[in-house]
C-alpha positions in Angstrom: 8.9 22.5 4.8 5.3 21.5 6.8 2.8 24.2 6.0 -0.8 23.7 7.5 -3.9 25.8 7.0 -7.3 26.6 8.3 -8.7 27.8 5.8 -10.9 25.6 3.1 -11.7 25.5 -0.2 -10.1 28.1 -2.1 -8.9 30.4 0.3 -7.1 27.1 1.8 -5.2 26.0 -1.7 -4.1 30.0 -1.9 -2.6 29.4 1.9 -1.5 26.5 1.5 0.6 27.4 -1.9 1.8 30.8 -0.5 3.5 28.5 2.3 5.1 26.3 -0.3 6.3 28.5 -2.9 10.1 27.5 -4.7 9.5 24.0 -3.6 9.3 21.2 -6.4 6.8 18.6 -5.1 4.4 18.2 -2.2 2.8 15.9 -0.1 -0.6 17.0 0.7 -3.1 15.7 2.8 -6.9 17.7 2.9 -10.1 16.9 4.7 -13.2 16.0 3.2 -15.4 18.9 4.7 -14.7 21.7 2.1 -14.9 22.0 -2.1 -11.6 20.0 -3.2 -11.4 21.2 -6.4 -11.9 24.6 -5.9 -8.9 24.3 -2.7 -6.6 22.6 -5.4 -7.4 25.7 -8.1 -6.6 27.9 -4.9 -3.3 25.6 -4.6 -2.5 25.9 -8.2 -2.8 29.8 -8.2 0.0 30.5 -5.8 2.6 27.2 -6.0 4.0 25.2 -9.4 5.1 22.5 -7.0 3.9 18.9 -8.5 1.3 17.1 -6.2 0.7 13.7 -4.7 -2.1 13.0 -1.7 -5.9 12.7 -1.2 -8.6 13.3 1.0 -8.3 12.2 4.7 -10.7 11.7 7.5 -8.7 14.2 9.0 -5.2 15.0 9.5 -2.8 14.5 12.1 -1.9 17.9 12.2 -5.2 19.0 13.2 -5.7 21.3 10.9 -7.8 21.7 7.2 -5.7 21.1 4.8 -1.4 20.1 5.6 1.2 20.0 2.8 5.1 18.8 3.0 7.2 20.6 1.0 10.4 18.6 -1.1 12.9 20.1 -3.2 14.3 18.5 -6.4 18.3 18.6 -5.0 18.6 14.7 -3.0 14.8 13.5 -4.2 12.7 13.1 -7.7 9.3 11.7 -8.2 7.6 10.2 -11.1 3.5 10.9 -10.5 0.9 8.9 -12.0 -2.9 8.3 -12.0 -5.6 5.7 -13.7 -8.9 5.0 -13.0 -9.8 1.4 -11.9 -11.4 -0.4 -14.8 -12.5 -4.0 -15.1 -9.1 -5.9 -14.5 -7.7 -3.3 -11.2 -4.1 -5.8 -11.3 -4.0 -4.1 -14.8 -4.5 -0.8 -13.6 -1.7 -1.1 -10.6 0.7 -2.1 -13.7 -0.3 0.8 -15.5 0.3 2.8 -12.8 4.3 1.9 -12.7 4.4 2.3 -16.4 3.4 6.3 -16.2 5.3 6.4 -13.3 8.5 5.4 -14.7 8.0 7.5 -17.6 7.4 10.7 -15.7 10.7 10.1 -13.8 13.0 8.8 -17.0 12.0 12.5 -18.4 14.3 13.2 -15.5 17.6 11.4 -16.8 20.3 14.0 -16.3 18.9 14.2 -12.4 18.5 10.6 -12.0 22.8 10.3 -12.9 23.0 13.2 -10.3 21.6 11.8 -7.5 22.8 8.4 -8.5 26.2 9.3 -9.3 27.9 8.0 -5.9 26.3 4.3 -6.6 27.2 4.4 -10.3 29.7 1.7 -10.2 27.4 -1.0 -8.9 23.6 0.1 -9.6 21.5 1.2 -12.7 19.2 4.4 -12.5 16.3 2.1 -14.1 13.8 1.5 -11.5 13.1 -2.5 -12.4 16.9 -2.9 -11.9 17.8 -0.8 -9.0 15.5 -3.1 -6.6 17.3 -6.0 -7.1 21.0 -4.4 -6.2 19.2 -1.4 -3.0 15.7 -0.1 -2.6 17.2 3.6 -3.2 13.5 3.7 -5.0 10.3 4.1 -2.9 6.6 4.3 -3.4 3.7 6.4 -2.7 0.4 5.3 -3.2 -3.0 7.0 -2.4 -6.0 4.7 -3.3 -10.0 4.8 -4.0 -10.9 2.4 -1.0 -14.6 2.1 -2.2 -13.4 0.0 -5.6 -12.3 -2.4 -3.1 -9.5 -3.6 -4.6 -6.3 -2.3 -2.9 -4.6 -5.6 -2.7 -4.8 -5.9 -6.6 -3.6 -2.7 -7.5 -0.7 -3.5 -5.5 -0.3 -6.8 -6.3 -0.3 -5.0 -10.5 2.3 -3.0 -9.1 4.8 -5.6 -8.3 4.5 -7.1 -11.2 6.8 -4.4 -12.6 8.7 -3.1 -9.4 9.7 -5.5 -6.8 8.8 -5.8 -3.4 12.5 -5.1 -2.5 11.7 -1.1 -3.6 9.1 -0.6 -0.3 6.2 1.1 -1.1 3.7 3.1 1.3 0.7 4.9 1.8 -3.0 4.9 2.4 -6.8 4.6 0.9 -8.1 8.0 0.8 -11.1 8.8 3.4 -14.8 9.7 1.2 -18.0 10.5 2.0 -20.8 8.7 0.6 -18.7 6.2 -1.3 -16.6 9.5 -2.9 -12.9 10.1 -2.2 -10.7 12.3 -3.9 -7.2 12.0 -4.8 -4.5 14.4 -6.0 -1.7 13.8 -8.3 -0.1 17.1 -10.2 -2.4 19.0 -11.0 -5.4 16.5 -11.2 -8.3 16.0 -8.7 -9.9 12.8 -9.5 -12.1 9.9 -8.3 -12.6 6.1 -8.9 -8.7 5.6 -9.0 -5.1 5.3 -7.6 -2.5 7.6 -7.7 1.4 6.7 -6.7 4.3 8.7 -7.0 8.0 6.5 -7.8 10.4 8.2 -5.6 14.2 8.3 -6.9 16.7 9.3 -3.9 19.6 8.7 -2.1 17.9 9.5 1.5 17.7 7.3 4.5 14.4 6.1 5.1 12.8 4.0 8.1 9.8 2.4 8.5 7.5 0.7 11.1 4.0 -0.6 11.8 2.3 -1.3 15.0 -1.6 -1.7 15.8 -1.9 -2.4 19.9 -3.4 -5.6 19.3 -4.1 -8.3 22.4 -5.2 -11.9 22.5 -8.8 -12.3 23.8 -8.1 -16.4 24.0 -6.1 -19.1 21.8 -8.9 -20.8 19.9 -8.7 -20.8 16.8 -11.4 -19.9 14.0 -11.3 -20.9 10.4 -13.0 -19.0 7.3 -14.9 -21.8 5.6 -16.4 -20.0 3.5 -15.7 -16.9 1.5 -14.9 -14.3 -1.4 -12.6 -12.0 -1.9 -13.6 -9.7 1.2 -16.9 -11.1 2.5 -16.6 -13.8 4.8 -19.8 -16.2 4.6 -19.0 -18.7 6.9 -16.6 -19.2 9.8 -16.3 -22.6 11.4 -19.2 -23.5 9.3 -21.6 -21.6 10.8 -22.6 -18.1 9.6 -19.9 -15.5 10.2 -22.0 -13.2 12.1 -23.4 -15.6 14.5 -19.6 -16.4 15.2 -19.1 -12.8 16.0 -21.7 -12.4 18.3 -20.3 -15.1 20.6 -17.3 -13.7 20.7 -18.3 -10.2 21.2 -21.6 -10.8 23.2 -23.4 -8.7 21.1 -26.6 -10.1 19.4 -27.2 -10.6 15.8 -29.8 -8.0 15.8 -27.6 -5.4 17.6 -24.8 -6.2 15.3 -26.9 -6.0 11.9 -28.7 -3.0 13.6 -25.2 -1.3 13.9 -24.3 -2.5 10.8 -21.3 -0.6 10.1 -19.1 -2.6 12.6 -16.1 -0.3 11.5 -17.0 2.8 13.7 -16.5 0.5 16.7 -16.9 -3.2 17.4 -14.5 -4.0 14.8 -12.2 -2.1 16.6 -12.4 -3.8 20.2 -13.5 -7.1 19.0 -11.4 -7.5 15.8 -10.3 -11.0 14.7 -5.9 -11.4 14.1 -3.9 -13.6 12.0 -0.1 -14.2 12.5 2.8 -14.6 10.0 5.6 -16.8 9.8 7.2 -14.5 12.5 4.2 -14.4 15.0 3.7 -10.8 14.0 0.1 -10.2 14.8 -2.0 -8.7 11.8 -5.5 -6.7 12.1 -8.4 -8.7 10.0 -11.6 -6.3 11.4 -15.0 -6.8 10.2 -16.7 -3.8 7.9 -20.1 -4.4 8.0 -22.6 -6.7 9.0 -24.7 -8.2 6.3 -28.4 -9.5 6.2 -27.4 -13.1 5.1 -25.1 -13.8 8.1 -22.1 -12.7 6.1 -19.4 -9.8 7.3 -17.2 -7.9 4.6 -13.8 -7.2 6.3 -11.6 -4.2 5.0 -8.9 -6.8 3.7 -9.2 -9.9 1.3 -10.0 -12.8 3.9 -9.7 -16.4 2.1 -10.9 -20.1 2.9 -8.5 -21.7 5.4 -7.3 -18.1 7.1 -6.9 -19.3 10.6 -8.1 -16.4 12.9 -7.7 -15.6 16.7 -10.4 -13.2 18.6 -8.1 -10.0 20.1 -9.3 -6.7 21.5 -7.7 -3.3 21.6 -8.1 -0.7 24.3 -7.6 3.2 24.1 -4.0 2.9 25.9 -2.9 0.0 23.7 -3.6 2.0 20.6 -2.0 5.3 22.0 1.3 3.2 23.1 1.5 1.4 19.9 1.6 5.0 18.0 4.2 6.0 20.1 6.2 2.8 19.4 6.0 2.7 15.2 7.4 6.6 15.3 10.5 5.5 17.3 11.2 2.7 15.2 11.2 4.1 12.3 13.2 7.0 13.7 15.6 4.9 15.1 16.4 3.6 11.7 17.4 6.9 9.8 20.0 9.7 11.4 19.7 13.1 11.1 15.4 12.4 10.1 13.8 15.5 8.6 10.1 14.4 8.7 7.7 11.8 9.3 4.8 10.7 7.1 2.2 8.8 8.9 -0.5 6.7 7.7 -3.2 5.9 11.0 -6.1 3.8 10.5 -9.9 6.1 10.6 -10.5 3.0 13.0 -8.7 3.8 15.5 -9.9 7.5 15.3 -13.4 6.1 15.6 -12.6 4.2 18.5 -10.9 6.9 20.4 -13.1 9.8 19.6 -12.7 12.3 21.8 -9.5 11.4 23.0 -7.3 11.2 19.6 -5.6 14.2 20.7 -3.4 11.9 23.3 -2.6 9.6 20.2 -1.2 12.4 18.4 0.6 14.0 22.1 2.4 10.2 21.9 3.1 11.0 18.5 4.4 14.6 19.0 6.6 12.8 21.9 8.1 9.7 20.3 9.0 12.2 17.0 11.2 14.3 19.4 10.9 17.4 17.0 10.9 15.9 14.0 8.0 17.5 12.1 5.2 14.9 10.9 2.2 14.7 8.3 0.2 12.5 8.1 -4.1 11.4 7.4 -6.5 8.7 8.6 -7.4 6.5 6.4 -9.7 4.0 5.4 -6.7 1.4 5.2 -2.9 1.4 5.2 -0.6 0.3 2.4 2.8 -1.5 3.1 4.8 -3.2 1.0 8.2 -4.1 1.7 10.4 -7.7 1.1 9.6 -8.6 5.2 6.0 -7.7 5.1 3.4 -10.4 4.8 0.3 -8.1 4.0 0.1 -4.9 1.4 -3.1 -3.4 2.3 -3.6 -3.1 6.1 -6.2 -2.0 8.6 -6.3 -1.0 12.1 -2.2 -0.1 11.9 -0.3 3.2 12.5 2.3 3.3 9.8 5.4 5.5 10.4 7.6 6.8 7.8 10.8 8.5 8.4 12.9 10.2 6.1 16.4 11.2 6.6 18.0 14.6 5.3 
């Protein structure tokens, strides 16, 4: 069940749980213009259902606040939450461990919807990945710790990558974002919910990226996100040649994110050739450029562009892929970059109109974030940028 409302704050949460009453766990996605704890204690007043989401830069649905409603009958969901201390690998691990332990408080369900698969797989999450990925994961993270690649990578070091995992870094306002997860609002943290079922799901990922030319550029220098040198020369003064912007203009802009990024970002490929966003967040005063993903010393990078019907076509494609993979789908989630909503401005409405075609009915949720989480045995990268994620779920 997909309620929306447009109403905020507390008058929102009451709307939104009237709509989702009798239902046993939502998906919730809320923007960041109205008081989130007092929407969730609105939330809270009318619905018991358990909660997993965050704060968005918007949803898809073009409305306040948007919540999908799952009963307990084909699906169960472990929740968890930390806050991201010293060691955020750590935390990720810690995140499995509550998970796990929520859901194992749910043995007598876990046979149930096991039961047909009982001759050949466990119900223990670590083992049921290595036999069929009938477990999935949800995660929501703080995108201003910076560290969404560890936390995932702490992740797999209890479930494997065979058990896909998606989601999103929550959207914030002046370095706050704010996650859900039961009945918690909370800040400086991760949230995932372990997902026990036996229903299809399908994925994709596209991000309408294009070649500008076939020379290559090498990181020569660099830490964790920023990127100091490239080709051993500063990493901004390599951007300006290939943008034709100036060094002034670009420190001037400084947040390259809410455009140049966008049309000028820099690709990598994988083993396959599969083309992968690496777009430059800001523009620093010593030359240097954080990117939104970890960038290392001897990533090969190409210069590509993007352009507004590129991005709209490459929405439409991840939605029917991932349909195409599930039969009878009952509802997308979908995880779109704040990038490319920053690069389309006014005309996001035709992404979501390509959206609302390729889904053919099939009722979607779905945020913008500040970064897209996919995890999966085939994919390369965990923590993404500049990518439309589809998710579809069968009935």
């Amino acid at each position: 069940m997909l309620v929306c409302t447009e109403k905020r704050g507390l008058e929102g949460g009451r709307d939104l749980g009237r709509g989702l009453k009798g239902y046993d766990y939502a998906i919730l996605f809320a923007d960041i213009d109205q008081d989130l704890n007092s929407f969730m204690k609105g939330f809270r007043s009318e619905c018991h259902a358990r909660v997993i989401g965050c704060s968005s830069y918007g949803t898809l649905n073009n409305c306040a606040a948007a919540a999908y409603g799952i009963s307990s009958h084909e699906l169960l969901m472990g929740l968890s939450s930390v806050k991201i201390g010293k060691n955020p690998r750590n935390s990720g691990a810690l995140l499995v461990d509550r998970a796990v332990a929520d859901i194992g408080k749910n043995g007598e369900e876990l046979s149930r919807i096991f039961a047909r698969y009982s001759a050949i797989v466990s119900n223990m999450p670590e083992k049921i990945a290595i036999i069929k990925p009938y477990y999935y994961m949800l995660l929501f993270t703080d995108p201003f710790q910076n560290c969404d690649e560890e936390i995932i990578r702490g992740i797999h070091l209890r479930i494997q990558r065979l058990s896909p995992l998606f989601g999103g870094s929550a959207y914030g306002k002046e370095g706050k974002s704010t996650l859900f997860c039961d009945r918690k609002v909370m800040r400086d943290g991760a949230v995932l919910a372990l997902v026990a079922t036996t229903k299809s799901i399908g994925y994709a990922c596209e991000n309408g990226l294009m070649l500008r030319s076939k020379k290559p550029y090498m990181v020569t220098n660099a830490r964790d996100r920023v990127v100091y040198e490239i080709n051993r020369k500063k990493a901004v003064e390599v951007y300006s040649e290939i943008t034709g912007f100036s060094v002034e203009e670009l420190m001037e802009e400084k947040w390259l994110i809410n455009h140049t990024a966008v049309e000028y970002p820099f690709v990598v490929f994988d083993d396959e050739g599969k083309k992968w966003m690496k777009a430059p967040f800001t523009a620093n005063e010593d030359g240097s450029m954080t990117f939104m993903t970890r960038m290392a010393v001897g990533n090969i990078l190409f210069a590509a562009k993007s352009t507004e019907s590129s991005i709209i076509k490459s929405a439409e494609m991840a939605v029917s892929k991932a349909l195409r993979k599930v039969e009878d789908p009952e509802v997308l989630l979908i995880f779109d970059c704040q990038q490319r909503k920053a690069f389309l401005k006014d005309n996001t409405k035709k992404e979501v109109e390509a959206i609302k075609r390729a889904s053919k009915g099939t009722p979607f949720i779905g945020f913008y974030t500040m970064g897209e989480h996919l995890s999966t045995a085939n994919i390369p990268m965990d923590h993404l940028n500049g990518t439309i994620v589809a998710v579809a779920i069968g009935k």
